[in-house]
C-alpha positions as CSV (number, residue, x, y, z in Angstrom):
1,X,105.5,-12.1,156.8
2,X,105.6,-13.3,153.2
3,X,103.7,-17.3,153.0
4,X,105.5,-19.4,150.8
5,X,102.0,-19.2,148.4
6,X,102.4,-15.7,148.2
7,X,106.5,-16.1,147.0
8,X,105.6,-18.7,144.3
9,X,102.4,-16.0,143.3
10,X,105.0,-13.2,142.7
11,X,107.9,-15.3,141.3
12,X,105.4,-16.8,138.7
13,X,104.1,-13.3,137.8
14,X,107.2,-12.0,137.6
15,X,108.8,-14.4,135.6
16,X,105.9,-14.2,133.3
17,X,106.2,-10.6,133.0
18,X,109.7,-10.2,132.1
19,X,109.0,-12.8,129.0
20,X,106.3,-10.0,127.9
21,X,106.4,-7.1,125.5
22,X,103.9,-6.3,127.4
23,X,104.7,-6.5,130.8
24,X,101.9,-4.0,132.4
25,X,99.3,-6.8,131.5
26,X,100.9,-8.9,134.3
27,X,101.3,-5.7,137.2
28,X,97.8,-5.3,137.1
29,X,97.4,-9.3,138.1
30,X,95.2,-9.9,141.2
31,X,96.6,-13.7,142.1
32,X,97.3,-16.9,140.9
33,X,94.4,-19.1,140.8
34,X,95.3,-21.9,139.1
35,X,99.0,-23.6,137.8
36,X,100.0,-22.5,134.7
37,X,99.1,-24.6,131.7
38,X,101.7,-26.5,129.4
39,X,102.7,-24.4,126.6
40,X,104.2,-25.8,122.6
41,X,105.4,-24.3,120.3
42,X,104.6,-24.7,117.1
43,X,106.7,-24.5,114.1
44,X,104.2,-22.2,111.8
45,X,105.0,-19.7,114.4
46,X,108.0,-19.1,112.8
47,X,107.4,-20.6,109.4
48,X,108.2,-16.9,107.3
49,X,112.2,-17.2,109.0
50,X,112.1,-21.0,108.2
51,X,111.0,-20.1,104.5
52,X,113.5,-17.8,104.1
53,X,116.4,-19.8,105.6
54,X,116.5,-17.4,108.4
55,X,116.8,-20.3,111.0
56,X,117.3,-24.0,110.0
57,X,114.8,-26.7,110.8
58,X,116.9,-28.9,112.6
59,X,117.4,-26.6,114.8
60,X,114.0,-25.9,115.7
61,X,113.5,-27.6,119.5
62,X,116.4,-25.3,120.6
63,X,115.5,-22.2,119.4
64,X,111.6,-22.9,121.4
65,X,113.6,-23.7,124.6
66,X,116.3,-20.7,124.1
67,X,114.2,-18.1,122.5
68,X,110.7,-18.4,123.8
69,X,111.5,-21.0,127.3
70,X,109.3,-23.5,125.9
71,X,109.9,-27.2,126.3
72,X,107.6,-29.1,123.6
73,X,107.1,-28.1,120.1
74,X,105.0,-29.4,117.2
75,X,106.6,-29.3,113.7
76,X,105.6,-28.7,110.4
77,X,106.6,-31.6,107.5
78,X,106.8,-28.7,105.1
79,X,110.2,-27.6,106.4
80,X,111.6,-31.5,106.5
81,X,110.1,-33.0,103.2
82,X,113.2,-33.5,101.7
83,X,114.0,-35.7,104.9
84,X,110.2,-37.6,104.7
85,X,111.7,-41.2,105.0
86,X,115.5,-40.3,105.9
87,X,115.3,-42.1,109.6
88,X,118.7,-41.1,110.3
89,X,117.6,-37.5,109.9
90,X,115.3,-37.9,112.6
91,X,117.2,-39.7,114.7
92,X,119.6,-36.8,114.4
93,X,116.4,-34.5,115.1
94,X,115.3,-36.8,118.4
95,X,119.1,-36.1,119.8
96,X,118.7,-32.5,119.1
97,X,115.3,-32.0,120.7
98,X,116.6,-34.5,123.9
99,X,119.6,-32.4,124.1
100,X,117.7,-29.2,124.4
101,X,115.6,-31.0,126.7
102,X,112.3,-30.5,124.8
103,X,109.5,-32.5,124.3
104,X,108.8,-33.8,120.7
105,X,105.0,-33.6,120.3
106,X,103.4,-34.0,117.0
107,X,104.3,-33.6,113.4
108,X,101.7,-31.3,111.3
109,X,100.7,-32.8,107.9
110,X,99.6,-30.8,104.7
111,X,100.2,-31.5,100.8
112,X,100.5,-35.4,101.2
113,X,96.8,-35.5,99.2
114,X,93.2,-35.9,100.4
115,X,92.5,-38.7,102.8
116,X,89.0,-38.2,101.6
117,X,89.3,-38.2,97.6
118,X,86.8,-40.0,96.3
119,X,88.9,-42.2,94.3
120,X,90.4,-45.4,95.6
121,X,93.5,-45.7,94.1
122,X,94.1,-41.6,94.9
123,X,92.9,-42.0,98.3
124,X,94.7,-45.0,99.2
125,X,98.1,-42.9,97.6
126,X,96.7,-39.8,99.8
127,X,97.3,-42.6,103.1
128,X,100.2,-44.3,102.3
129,X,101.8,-40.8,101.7
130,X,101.4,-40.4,105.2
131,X,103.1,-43.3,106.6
132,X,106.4,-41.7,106.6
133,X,105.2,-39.0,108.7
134,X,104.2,-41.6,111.2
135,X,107.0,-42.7,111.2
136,X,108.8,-40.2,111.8
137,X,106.2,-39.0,114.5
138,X,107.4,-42.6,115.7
139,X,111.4,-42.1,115.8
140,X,110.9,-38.6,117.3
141,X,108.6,-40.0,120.4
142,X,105.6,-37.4,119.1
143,X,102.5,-38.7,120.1
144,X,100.2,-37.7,117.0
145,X,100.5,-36.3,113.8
146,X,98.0,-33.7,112.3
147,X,96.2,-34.1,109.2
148,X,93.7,-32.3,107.0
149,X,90.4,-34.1,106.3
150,X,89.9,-32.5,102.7
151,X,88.5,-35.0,100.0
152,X,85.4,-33.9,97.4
153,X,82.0,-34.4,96.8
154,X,79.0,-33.6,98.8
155,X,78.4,-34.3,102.6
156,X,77.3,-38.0,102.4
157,X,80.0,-38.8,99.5
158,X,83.1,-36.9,101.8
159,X,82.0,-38.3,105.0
160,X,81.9,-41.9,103.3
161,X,85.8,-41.5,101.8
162,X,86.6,-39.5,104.7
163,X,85.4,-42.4,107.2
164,X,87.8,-44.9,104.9
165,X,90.6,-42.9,104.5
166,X,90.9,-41.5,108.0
167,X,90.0,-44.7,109.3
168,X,92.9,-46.8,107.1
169,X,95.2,-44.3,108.4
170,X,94.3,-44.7,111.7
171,X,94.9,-48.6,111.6
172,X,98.2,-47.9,110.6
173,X,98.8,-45.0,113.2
174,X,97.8,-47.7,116.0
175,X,100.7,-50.0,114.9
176,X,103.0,-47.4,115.5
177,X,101.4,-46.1,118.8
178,X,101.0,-42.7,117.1
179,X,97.7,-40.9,117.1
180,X,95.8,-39.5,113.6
181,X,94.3,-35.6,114.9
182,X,92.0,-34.0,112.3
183,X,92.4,-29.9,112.1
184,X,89.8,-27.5,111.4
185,X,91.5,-26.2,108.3
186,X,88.6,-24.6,106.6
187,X,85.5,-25.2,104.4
188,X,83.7,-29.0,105.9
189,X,86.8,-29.5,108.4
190,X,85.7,-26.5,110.1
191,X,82.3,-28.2,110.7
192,X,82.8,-29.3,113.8
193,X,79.4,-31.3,114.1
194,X,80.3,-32.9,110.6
195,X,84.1,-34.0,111.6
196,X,83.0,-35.3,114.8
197,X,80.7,-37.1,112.9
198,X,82.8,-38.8,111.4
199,X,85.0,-39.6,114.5
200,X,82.0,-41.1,116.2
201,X,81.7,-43.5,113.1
202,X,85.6,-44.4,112.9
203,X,85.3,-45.0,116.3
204,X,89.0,-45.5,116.8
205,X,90.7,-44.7,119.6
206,X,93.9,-43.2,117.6
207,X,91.7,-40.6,115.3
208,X,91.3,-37.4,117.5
209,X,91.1,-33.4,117.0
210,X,93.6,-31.0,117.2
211,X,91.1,-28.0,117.8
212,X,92.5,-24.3,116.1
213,X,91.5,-21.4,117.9
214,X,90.9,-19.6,114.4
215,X,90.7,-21.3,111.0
216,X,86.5,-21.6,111.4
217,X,86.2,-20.2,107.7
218,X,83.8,-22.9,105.9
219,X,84.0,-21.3,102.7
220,X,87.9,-20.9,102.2
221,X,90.3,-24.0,102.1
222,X,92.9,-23.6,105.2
223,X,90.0,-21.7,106.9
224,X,91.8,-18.3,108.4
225,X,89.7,-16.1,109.8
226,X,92.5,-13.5,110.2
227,X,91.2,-10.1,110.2
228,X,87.8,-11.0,110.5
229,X,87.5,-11.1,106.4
230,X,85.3,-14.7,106.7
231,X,82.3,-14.3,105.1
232,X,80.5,-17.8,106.1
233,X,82.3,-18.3,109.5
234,X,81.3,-21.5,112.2
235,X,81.6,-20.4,115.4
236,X,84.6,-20.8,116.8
237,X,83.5,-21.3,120.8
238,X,81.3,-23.9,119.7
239,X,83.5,-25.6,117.4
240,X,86.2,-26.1,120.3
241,X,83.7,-26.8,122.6
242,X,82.8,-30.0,120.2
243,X,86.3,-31.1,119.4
244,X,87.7,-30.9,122.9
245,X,86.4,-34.2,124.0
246,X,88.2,-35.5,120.9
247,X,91.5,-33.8,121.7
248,X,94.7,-34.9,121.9
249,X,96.3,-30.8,121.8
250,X,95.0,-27.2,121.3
251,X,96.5,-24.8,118.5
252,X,96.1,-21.2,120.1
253,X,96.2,-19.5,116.8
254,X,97.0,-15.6,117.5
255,X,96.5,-12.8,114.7
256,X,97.5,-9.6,116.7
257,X,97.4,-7.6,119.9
258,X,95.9,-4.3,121.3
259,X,97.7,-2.0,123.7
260,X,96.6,-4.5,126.1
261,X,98.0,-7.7,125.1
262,X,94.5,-8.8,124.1
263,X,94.0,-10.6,120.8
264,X,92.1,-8.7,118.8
265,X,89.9,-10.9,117.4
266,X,89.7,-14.1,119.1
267,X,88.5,-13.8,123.0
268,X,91.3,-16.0,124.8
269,X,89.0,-15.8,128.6
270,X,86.4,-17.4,126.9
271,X,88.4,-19.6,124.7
272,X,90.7,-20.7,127.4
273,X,87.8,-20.9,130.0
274,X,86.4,-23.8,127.4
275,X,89.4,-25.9,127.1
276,X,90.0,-25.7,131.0
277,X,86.2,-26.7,131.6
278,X,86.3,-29.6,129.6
279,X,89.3,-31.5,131.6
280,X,91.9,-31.2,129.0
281,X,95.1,-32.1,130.1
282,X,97.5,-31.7,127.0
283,X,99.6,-29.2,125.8
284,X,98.1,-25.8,124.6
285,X,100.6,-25.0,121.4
286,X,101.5,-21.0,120.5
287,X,100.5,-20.9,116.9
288,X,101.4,-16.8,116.0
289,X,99.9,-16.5,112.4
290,X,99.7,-12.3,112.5
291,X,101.5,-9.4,109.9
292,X,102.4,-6.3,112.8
293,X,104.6,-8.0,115.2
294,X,107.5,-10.3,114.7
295,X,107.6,-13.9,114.9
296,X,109.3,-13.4,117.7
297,X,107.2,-10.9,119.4
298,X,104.5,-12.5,118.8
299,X,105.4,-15.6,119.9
300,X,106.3,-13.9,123.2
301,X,102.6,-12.0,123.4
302,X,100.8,-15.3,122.7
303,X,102.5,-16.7,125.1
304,X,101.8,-13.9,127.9
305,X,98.6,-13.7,127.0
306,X,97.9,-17.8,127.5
307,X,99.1,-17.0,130.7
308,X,97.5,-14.2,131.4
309,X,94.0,-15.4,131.1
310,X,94.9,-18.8,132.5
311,X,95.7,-17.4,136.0
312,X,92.1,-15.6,136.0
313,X,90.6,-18.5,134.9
314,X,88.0,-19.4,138.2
């Protein structure tokens, strides 16, 4: 006679397997041990069909529930700068995303200048650039928004501007109930010691991590380390080992697949084992950055693969 447990084990497989390209990963499954995690979407996934004007931004929280059956989604400010301060955008944007029934999670930040540029006046332009993001972050009901601690200098001159700037920001943030999440986005932002550094001497309960799976390059600005082609690389088990307790989401990155649905570079047990160790309780965002599949396909194999490993995960 079939248990309930054993029904919910097979439906849950099943279901999972269908959403796969590769659907023999999920046959060969011994038993659920654990709940599966909550999965975003983020909006880079797609960002080569949003470029192109393949699929319009606004419509972004419905395609992650219709396309991909994912209910939370992070988005990217380069596909909305023309609508930075427009709050009736976003308000439009919030109705959309309710509508779809999807959760509204963070806004990712890049080209808004460096938070720690060694130059007052530039620095304090670099954070008030920002404000309309958190703003927005605000109107939508996102809980953070993700910035890049870049600035210039050495060590002791960056981790000076980097403590005012990110610090500054984070004041703000607080007034707004949204959270300030550092990336590692290459060269010293993928020193995890040094960034959590300089979130020990914040000390501000709004400046967090938003620990990538990849992007531990420390010689190349945005940090990929697709391909393996990194020549002066930080270990990227360590590094979101050190930012978890910092975290306020995980950015899966994903390159590309073997036969197996395996990433090829980046070992998702281990990875995944990390992040469920440490307690996190957030929402583990699909971030496909890779050339052979699709978008969509490899949306769909990130997202297999999450759940894959997570229901082998002891």
């Amino acid at each position: 006679m079939e248990t309930r447990r054993s029904f919910v084990k097979k439906s849950l497989l099943g279901s999972a397997a269908l959403m796969s390209p590769f659907t023999g990963v999920f046959a060969a499954n011994s038993g659920l041990k654990s709940a599966l995690p909550d999965i975003s979407l983020a909006q880079w996934s797609l960002n080569r069909a949003f470029f192109k004007g393949e699929l319009n931004a606004i419509d972004f929280p419905e395609i992650a529930k219709n396309a991909y059956g994912i209910n939370a989604v992070e988005y990217v400010n380069a596909f909305y700068k023309e609508n930075g301060e427009n709050e009736k955008f976003w308000g439009q944007l919030k109705r959309k995303a309710k509508e779809a029934g999807v959760k509204s999670l963070l806004i990712m930040v890049d080209d808004e200048g460096e938070l720690g540029n060694p130059d007052d006046k530039e620095r304090m332009q670099a954070i008030e650039n920002h404000y309309k993001w958190i703003n927005a972050a605000k109107i939508l009901g996102c809980h953070s928004i993700r910035v890049n601690a870049f600035g210039q200098g050495n060590k002791i001159t960056l981790k000076n501007t980097l403590v005012d700037g990110l610090g500054r920001l984070s004041d703000y943030g607080a007034k707004e109930n949204i959270n300030v999440l550092i990336e590692n986005h290459g060269l010293h932002t993928s020193d995890a010691k040094f960034i959590t550094s300089i979130i020990k001497e914040v000390n501000h309960p709004n400046l967090g991590t938003l620990p990538d799976f990849g992007n531990w390059c420390l010689n190349a600005k945005w940090g990929s380390t697709q391909n393996d082609k990194c020549t002066e690389m930080y270990d990227p088990y360590e590094g979101v080992t050190e930012f978890l307790p910092f975290a306020k989401g995980v950015s899966a990155k994903s390159y590309n697949f073997d036969g197996n649905g395996n990433e090829t570079f980046l070992d998702y047990g281990r990875l995944l084992k990390i992040v469920k160790d440490s307690g996190f309780k957030g929402f583990i965002g699909i971030e496909y950055e890779g050339e052979k599949l699709s978008e969509p396909e490899g949306i769909k194999a990130t997202k297999a693969l999450i759940e894959k490993v997570w229901l082998n995960l002891e």
